[in-house]
DOFI-134689 format. One record per residue: z, x negated, y of N, C-alpha, C in turn; residue in one letter. Coordinates in pm, whole numbers, plus 50000, padded with zeros to 5 digits. Each point is the difference from the previous one (the first is absolute). Example, Ala and Ser with C-alpha at 12.3 -4.5 7.8 and 13.67 -1.06 7.14 Angstrom:
2
507804868149431500005008950119500004991050120A;499285003550105500064991850119500735007750109S;
//
This chain:
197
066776934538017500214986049972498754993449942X;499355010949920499094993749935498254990450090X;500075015650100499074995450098500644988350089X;500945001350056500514984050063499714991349915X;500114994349876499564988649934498755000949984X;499225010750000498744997949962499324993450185X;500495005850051499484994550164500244986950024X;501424994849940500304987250008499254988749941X;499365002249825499594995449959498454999850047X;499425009550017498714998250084500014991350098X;501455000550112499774991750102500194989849976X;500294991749910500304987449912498854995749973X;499125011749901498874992449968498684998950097X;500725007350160498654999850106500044985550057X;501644996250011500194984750036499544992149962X;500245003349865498994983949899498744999550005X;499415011250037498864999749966499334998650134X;500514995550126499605001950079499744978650048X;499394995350040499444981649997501224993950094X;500004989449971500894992850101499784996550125X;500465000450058499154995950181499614986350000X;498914997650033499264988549972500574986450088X;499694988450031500264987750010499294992450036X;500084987150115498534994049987501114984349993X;498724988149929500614986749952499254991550129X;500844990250049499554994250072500414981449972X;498704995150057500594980949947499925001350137X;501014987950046500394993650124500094981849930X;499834997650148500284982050000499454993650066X;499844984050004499784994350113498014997550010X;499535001950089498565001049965499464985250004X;500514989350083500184987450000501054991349954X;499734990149918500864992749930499464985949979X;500794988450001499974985450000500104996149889X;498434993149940500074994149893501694996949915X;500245002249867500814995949935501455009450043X;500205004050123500755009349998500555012049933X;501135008150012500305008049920500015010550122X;499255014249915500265012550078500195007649934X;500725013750037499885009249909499645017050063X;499705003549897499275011450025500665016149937X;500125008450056500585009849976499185010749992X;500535008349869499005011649944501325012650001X;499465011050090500935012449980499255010250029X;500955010049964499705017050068500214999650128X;499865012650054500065005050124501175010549988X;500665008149863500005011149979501644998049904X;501315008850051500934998349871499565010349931X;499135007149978499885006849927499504994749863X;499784988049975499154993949891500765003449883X;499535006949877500865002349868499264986449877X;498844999850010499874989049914498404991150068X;500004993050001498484992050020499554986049916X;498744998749985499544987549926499494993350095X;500454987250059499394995550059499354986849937X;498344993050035499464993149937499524989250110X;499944985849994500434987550146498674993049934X;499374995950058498594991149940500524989350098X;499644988849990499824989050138499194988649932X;499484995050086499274981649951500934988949925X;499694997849933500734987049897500224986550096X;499314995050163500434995250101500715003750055X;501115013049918501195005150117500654993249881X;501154990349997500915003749861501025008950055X;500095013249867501085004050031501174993849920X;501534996850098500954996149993500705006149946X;500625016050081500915007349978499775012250010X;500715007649940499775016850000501035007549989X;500075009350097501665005550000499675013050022X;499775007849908499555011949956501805008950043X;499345006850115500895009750052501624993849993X;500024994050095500884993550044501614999150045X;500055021050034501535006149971500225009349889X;498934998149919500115005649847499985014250041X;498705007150034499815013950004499815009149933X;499694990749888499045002949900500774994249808X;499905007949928500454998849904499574986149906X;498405005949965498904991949932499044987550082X;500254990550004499094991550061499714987649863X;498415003150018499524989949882499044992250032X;499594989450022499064992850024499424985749933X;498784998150032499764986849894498574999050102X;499974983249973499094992550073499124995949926X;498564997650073498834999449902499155002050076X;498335000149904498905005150080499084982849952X;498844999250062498974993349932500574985050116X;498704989049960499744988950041500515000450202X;499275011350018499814997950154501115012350070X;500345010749894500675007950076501565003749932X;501125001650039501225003849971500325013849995X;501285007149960499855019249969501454996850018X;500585012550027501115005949999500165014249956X;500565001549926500085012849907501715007850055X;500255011850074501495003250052500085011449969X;500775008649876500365015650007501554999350046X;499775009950078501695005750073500045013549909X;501335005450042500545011149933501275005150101X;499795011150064501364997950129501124999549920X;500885003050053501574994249917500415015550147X;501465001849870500435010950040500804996650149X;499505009250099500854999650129499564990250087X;499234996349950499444989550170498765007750063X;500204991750110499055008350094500064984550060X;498665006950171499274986050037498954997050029X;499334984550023498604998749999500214990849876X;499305003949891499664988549902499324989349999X;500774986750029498984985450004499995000749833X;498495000049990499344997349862500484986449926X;499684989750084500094986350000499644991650115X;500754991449975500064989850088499354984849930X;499124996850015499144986649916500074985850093X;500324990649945499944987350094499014991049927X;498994997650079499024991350003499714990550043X;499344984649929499564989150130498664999849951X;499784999450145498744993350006499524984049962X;498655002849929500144987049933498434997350045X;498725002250080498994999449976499265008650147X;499684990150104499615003950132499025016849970X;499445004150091499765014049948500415014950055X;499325010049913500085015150090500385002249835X;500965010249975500535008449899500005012150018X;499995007449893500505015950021500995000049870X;501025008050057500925006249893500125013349979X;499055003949883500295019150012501125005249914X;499625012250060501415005249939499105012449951X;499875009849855500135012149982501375013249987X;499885004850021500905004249931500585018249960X;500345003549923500315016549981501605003950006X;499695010750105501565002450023500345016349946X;500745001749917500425012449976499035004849938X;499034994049974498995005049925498554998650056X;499855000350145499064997950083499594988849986X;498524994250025499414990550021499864995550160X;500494988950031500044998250173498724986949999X;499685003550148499404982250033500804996550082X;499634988249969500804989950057498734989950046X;500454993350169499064989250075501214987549890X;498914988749980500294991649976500624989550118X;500424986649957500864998450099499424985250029X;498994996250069499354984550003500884989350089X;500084989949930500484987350052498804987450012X;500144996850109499454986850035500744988549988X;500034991949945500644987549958499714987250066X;500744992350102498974993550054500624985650061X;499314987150013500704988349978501195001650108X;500944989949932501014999750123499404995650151X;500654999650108499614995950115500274986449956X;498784989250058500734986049937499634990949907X;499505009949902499624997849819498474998250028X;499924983450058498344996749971499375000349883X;500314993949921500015000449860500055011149915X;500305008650023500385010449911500485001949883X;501174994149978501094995849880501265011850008X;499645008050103501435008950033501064994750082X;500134988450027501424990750062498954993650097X;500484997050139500294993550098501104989550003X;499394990149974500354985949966499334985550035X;500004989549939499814987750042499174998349972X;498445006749902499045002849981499045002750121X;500465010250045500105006650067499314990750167X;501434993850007500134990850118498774989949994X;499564994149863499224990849952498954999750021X;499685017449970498925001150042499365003950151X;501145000550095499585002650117499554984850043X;500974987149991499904990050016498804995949917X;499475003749932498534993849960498685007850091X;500935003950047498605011350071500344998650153X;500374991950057501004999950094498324999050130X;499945009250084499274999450096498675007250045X;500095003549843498645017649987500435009750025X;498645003150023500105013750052499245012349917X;500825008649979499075017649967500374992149835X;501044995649943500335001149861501615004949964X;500135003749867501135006350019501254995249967X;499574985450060501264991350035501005004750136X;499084997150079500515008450106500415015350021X;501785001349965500675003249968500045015950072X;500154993950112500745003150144499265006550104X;498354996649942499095009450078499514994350095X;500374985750016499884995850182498474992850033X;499124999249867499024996050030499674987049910X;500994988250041499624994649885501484989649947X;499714994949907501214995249920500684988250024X;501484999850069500594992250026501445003750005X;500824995450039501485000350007500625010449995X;499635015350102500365010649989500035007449870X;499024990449919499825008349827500974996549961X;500764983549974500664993549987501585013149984X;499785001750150501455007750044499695015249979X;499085001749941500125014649931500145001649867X;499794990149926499725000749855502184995349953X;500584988450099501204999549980501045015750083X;499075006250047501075010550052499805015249859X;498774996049945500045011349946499734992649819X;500974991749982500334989649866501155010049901X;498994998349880501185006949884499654989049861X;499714992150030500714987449907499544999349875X;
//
């Protein structure tokens, strides 16, 4: 009896002592996006094997972030986070902790952002899973005027229209909407088909 527990307990402590199967974090989302719009971007594993990870979200202070929905069917016991970071850049701070009996792919978080500021972004992600240190590709967005938006105010509007009609008959400016060469009526009827007020 005595050697059965002693075999047992060895094989107990070969388990623990043996690493967790590793994990990789990945950001997804839209790589193009329309001034002032809202997108959102998703940070996960690849792996249910995940027992605990820190994940860490940098992005540009021209993204605002909106919302954050840190693991979203509750996989995870511990989720803590807080927003911050300097003048030009924003942070996301996320520890998980698995929770007993789930299994899966773990969405880290789910973040909703608008764009506020024409432009190329990157949003990285670090992060350690189970103990491991992973890389992670960052996840770049281009931000870019609406179709429409002469002006560049974010909205396609009567501005908008105003300014095609002041420009009404040139050519190679970026009044002309529509591409056709030069500026007249067809801008007219592109700027009201693609109007958000």
């Amino acid at each position: 009896m005595k050697k059965e527990l002693l075999i047992a307990i060895g094989l107990v402590l070969l388990i623990a002592s043996m690493p967790y199967a590793s994990a990789t974090t990945s950001v997804s989302g839209p790589s193009k996006v329309a001034n002032e719009s809202v997108f959102t971007v998703t940070v996960e594993a690849d792996s249910s094997l995940v027992e605990a990870a820190h994940v860490n979200i940098t992005y540009p202070k021209d993204l605002t972030l909106d919302a954050v929905r840190a693991d979203p069917v509750r996989r995870f016991d511990l989720v803590k986070d807080q927003a911050g970071g300097d003048a030009t850049t924003g942070w996301l701070d996320i520890i998980f902790a698995k929770s007993d009996g789930c299994v899966g792919h773990p969405t880290f978080a789910e973040l909703d952002f608008t764009a506020t500021k024409k432009g190329n972004y990157t949003i990285n992600v670090s992060s350690i899973i189970n103990g491991a240190a992973d890389s992670v590709d960052g996840l770049t967005v281009e931000v870019i005027a609406l179709p429409g938006d002469v002006n560049g105010d974010g909205k396609v509007d009567y501005r908008d229209l105003v300014g095609v009609i002041d420009h009404w008959g040139e050519s190679g400016t970026i009044y002309d909407v529509d591409g056709s060469g030069t500026v007249g009526y067809s801008d007219l009827v592109f700027i009201v088909d693609h109007w958000t007020g």
